[in-house]
N, C-alpha and C positions, 0 to 999 in steps of 0.2 A: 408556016402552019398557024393557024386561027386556034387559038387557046381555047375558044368556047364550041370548038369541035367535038361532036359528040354529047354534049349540053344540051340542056332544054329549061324551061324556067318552074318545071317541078324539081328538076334535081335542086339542091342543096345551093342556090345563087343568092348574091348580094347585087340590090342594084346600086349603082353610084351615079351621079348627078356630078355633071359639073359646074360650079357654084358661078361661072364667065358666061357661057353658052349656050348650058342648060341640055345638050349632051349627056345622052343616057347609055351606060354600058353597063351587063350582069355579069359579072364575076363571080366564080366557082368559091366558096368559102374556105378552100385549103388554102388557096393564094390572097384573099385578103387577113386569115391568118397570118400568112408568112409576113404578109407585110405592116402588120399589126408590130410582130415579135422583131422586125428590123428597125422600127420605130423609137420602140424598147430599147433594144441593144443603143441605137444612136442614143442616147439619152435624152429622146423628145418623153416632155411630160404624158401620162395615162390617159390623160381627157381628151389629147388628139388624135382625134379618128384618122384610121387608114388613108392619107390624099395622095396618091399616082397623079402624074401628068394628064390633062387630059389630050386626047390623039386628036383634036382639031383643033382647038385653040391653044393660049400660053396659059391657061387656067389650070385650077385644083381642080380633082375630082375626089368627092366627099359620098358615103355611102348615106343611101334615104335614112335606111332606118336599120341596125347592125347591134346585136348585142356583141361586144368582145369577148377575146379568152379571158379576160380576168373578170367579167361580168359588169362593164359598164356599157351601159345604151348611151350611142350615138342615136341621133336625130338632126335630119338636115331641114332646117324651116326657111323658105325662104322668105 
């Protein structure tokens, strides 16, 4: 099943960039939440943004531009 099923890029999406590739994929913001707070829990430091696998290359995928739940802005500059 395709997670961004039923999606559209008005609903409520983060796009992420993969920082190797350059692979773009929008993510639903409840799941880069989730993966924010799994981040957390690992004890990786606040100032790193959300980075998933990206699904074509062996690179990160970082979001454009993403405020957090704790209220810090990511920005991807290449």
């Amino acid at each position: 099943m395709n997670i961004l099923e039923g999606f559209s890029k008005d609903d409520d999406l983060i796009e992420f960039i993969c920082t190797k590739c350059n692979y773009s994929l929008w993510v639903p913001r409840f799941i880069v939440e989730q993966l924010k707070e799994d981040n957390l829990f690992d004890g990786l430091d606040p100032s790193v943004p959300p980075q998933p696998d990206c699904q074509v290359c062996d690179g990160a995928m970082t979001p454009k531009s993403y405020t957090g739940i704790r209220g810090i802005h990511y920005e991807y500059k290449k």
